[in-house]
N, CA, C and O atoms as a GROMACS GRO file, in nm:
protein
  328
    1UNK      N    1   8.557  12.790  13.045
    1UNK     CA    2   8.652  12.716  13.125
    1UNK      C    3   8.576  12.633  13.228
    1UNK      O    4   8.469  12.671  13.275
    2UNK      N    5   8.627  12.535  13.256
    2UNK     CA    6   8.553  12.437  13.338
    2UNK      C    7   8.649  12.410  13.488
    2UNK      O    8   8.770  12.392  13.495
    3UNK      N    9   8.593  12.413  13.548
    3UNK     CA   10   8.622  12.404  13.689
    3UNK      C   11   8.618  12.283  13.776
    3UNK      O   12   8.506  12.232  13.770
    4UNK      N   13   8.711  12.210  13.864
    4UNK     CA   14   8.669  12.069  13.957
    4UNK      C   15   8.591  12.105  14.053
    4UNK      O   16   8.521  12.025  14.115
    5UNK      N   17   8.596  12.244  14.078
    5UNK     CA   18   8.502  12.289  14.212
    5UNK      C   19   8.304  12.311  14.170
    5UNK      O   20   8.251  12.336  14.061
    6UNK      N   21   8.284  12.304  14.214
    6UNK     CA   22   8.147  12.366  14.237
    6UNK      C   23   8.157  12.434  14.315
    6UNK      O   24   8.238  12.426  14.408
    7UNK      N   25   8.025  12.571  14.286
    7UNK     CA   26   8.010  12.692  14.363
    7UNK      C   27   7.998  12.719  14.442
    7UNK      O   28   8.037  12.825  14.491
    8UNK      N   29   7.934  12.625  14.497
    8UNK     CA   30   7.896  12.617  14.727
    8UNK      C   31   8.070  12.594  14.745
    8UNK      O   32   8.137  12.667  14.818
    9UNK      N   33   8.118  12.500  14.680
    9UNK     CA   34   8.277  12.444  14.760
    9UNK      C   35   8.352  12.560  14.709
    9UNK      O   36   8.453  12.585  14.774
   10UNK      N   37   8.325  12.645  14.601
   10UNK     CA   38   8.441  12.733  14.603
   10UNK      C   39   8.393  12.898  14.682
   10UNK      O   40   8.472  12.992  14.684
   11UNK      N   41   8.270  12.905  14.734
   11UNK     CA   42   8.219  12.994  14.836
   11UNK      C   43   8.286  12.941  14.985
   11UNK      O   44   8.345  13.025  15.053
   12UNK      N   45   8.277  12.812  15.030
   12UNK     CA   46   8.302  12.767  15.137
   12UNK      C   47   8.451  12.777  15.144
   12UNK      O   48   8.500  12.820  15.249
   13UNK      N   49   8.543  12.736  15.028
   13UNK     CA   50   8.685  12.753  15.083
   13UNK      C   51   8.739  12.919  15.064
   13UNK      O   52   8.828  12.979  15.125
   14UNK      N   53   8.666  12.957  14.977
   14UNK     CA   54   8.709  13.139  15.058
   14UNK      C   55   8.664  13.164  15.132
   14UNK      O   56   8.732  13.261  15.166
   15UNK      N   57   8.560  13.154  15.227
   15UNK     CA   58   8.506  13.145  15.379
   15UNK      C   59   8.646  13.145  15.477
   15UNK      O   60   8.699  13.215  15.563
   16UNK      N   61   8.663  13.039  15.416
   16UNK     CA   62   8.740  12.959  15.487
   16UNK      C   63   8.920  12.985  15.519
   16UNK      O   64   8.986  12.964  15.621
   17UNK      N   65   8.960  13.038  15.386
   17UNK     CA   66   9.100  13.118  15.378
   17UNK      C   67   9.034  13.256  15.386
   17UNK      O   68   9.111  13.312  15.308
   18UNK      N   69   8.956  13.343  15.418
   18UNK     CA   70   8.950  13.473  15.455
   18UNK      C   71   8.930  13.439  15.562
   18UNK      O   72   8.994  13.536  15.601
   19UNK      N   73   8.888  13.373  15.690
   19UNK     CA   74   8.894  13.365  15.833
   19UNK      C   75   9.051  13.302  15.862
   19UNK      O   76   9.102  13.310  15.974
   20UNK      N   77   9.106  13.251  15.769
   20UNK     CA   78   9.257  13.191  15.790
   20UNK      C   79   9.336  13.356  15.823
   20UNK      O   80   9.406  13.395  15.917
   21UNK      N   81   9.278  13.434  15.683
   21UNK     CA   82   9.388  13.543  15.686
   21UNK      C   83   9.357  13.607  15.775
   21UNK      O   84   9.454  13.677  15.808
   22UNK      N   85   9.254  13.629  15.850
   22UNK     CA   86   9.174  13.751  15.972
   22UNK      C   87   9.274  13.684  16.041
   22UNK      O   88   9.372  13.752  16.071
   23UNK      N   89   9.274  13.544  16.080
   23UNK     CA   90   9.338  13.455  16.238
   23UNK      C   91   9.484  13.467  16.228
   23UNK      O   92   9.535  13.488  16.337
   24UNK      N   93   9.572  13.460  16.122
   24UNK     CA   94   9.676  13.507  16.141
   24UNK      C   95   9.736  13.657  16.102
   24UNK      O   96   9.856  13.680  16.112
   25UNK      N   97   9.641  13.757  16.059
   25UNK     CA   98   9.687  13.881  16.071
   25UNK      C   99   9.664  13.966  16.204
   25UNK      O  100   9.696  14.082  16.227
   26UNK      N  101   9.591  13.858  16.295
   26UNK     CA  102   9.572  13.911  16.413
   26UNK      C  103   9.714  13.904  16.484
   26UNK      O  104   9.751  13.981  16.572
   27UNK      N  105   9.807  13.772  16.414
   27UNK     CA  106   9.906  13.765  16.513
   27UNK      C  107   9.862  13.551  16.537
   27UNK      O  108   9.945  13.473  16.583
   28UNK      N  109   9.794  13.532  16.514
   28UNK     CA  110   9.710  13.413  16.575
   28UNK      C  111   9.765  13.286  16.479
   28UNK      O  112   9.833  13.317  16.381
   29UNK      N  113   9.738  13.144  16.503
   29UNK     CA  114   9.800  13.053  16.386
   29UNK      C  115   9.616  13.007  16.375
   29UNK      O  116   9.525  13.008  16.458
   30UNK      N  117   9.625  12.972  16.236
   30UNK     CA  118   9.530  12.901  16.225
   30UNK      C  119   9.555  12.747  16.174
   30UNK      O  120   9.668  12.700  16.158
   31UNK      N  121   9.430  12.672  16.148
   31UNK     CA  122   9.475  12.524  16.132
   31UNK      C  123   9.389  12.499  15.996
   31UNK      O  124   9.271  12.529  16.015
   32UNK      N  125   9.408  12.463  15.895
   32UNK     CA  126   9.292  12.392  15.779
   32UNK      C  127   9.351  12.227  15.729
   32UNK      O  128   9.449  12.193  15.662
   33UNK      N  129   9.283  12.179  15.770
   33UNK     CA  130   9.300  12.017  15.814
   33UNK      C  131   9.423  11.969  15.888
   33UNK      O  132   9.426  11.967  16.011
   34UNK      N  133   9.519  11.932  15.818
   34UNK     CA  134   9.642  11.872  15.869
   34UNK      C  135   9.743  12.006  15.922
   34UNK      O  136   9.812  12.007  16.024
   35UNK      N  137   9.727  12.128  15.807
   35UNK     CA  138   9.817  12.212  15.793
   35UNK      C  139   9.840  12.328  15.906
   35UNK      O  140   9.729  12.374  15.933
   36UNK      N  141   9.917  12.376  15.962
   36UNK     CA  142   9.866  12.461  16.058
   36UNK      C  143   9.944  12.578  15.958
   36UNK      O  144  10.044  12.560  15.889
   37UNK      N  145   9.873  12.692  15.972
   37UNK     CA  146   9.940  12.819  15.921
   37UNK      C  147   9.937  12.936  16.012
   37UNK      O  148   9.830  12.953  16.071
   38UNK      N  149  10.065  13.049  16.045
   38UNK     CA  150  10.089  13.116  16.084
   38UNK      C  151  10.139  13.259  16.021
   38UNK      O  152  10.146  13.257  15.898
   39UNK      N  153  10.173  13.379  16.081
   39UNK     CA  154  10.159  13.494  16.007
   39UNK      C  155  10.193  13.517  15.869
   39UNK      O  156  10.149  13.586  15.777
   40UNK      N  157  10.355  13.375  15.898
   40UNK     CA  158  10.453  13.383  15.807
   40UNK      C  159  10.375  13.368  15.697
   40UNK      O  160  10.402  13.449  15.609
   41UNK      N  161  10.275  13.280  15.669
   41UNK     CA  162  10.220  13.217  15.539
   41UNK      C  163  10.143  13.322  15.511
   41UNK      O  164  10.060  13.271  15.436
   42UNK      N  165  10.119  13.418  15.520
   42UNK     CA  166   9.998  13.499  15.490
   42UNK      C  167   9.964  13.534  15.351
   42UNK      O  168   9.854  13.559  15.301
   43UNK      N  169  10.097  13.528  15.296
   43UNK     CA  170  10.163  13.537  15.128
   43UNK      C  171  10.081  13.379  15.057
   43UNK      O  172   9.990  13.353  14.979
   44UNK      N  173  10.138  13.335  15.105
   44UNK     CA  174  10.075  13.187  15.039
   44UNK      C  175   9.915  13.208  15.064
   44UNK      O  176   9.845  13.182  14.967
   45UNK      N  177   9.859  13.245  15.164
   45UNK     CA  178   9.725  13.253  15.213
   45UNK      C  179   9.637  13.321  15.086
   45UNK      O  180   9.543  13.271  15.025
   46UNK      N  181   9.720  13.494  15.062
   46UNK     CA  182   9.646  13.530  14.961
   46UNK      C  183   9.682  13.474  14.823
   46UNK      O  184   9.621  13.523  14.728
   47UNK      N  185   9.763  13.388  14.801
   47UNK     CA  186   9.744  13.384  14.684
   47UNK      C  187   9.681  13.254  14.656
   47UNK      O  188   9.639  13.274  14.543
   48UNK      N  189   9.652  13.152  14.681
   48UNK     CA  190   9.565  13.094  14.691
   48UNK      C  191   9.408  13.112  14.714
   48UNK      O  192   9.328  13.031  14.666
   49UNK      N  193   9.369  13.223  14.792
   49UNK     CA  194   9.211  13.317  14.775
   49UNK      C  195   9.236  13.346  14.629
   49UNK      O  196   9.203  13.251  14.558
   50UNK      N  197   9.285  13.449  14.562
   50UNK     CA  198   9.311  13.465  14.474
   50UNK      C  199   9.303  13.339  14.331
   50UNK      O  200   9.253  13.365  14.222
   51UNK      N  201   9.357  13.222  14.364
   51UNK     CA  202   9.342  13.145  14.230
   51UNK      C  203   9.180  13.127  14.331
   51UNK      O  204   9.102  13.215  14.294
   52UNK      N  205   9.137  13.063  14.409
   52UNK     CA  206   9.005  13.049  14.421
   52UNK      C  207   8.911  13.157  14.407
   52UNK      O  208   8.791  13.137  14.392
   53UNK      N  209   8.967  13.278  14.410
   53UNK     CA  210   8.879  13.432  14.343
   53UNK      C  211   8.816  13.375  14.189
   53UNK      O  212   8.697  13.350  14.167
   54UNK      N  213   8.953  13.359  14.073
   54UNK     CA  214   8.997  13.333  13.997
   54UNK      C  215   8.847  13.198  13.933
   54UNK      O  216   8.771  13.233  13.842
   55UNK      N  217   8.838  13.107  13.975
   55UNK     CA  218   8.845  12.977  13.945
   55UNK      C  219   8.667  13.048  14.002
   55UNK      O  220   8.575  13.054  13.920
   56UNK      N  221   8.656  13.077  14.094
   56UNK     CA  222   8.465  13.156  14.109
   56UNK      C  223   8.470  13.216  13.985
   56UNK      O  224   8.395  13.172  13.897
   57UNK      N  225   8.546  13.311  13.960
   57UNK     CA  226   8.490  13.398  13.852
   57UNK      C  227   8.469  13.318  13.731
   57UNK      O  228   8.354  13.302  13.689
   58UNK      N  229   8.562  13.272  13.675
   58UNK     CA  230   8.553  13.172  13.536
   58UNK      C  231   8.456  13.105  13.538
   58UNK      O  232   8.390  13.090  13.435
   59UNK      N  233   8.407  13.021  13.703
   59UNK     CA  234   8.251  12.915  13.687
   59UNK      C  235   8.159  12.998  13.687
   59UNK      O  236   8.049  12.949  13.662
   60UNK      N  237   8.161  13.152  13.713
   60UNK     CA  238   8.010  13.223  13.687
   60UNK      C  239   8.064  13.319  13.552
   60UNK      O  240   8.027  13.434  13.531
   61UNK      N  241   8.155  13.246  13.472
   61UNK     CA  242   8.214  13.336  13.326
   61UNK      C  243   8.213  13.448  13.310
   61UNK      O  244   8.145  13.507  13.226
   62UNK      N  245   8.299  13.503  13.399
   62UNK     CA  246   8.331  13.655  13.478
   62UNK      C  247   8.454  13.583  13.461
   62UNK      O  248   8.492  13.467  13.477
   63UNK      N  249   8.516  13.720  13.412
   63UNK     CA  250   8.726  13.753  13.413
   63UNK      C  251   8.731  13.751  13.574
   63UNK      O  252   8.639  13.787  13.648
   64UNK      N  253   8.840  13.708  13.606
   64UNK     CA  254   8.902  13.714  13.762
   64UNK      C  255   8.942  13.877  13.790
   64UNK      O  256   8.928  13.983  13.729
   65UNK      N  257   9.004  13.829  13.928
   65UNK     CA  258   9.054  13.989  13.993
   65UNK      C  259   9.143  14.068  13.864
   65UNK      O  260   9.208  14.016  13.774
   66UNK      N  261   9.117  14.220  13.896
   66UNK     CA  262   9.174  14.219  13.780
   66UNK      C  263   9.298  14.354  13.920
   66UNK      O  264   9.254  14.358  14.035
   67UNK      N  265   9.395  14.419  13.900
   67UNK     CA  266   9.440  14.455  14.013
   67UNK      C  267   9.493  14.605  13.899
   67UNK      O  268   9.514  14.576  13.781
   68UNK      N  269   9.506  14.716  13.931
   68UNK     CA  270   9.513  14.855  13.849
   68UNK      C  271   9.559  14.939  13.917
   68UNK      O  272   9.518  14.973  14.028
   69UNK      N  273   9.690  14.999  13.835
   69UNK     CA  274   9.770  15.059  13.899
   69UNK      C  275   9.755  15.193  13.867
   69UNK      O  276   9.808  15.213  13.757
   70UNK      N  277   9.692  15.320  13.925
   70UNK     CA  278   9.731  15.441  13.870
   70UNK      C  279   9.838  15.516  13.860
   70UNK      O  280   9.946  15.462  13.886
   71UNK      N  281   9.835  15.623  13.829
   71UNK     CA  282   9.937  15.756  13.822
   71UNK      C  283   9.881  15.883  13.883
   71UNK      O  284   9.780  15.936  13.838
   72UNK      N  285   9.945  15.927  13.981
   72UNK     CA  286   9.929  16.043  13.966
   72UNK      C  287   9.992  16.193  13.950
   72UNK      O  288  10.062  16.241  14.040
   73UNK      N  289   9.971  16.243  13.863
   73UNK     CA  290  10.100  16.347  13.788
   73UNK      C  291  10.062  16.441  13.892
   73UNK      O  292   9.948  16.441  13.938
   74UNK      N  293  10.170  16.537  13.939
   74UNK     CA  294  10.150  16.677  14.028
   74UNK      C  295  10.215  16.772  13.909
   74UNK      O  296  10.239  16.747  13.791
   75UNK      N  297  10.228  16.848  13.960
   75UNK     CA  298  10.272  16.984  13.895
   75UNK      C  299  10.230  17.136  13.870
   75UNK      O  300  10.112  17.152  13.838
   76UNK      N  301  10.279  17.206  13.877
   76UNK     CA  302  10.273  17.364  13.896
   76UNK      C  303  10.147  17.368  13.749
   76UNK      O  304  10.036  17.418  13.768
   77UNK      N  305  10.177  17.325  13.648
   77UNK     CA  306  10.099  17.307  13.549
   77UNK      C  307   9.956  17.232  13.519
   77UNK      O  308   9.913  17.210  13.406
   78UNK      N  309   9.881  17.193  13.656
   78UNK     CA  310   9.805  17.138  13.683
   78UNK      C  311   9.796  16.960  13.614
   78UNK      O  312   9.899  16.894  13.619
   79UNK      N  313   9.728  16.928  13.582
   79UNK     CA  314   9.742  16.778  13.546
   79UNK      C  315   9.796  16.766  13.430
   79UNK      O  316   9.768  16.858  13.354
   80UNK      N  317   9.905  16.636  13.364
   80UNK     CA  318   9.971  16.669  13.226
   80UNK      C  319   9.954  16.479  13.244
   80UNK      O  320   9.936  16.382  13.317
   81UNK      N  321   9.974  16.524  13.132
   81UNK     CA  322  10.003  16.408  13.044
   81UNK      C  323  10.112  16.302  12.991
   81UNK      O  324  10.156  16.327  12.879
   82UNK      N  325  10.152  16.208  13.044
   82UNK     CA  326  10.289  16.185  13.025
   82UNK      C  327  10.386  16.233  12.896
   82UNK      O  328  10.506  16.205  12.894
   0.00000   0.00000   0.00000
């Protein structure tokens, strides 16, 4: 897969939206050019890291985030099996 970014620019803009998400999970607004963003966006924040996670991994031909949900069974019967 081919990418418009290069690797310095797609290191620099997750730099760049992970200090976004630190500045408004503090409570704080941050600004990236024109846009100003605040706590509310924080949703939009990660998912955009995310396609730029995404879009790194594919230019160094590495699968993206991959996200895994476990189980965990309790029971008097010690661990079972669904």
């Amino acid at each position: 897969m081919t990418s418009i970014w290069t690797e310095q620019e797609l290191r620099e803009e997750i730099d760049l939206y992970k200090r976004a998400i630190k500045a408004c999970a503090s409570g704080s607004s941050y600004t990236i050019g024109s846009r100003s963003l605040t706590r509310q966006n924080l949703k939009e924040l990660r998912e955009h890291l995310d396609y730029l996670a995404g879009e790194l991994a594919a230019l160094e031909g590495r699968r993206g985030p991959v996200l895994v949900q476990g189980r965990i069974y309790r029971g008097s019967a010690g661990w079972r099996k669904p």
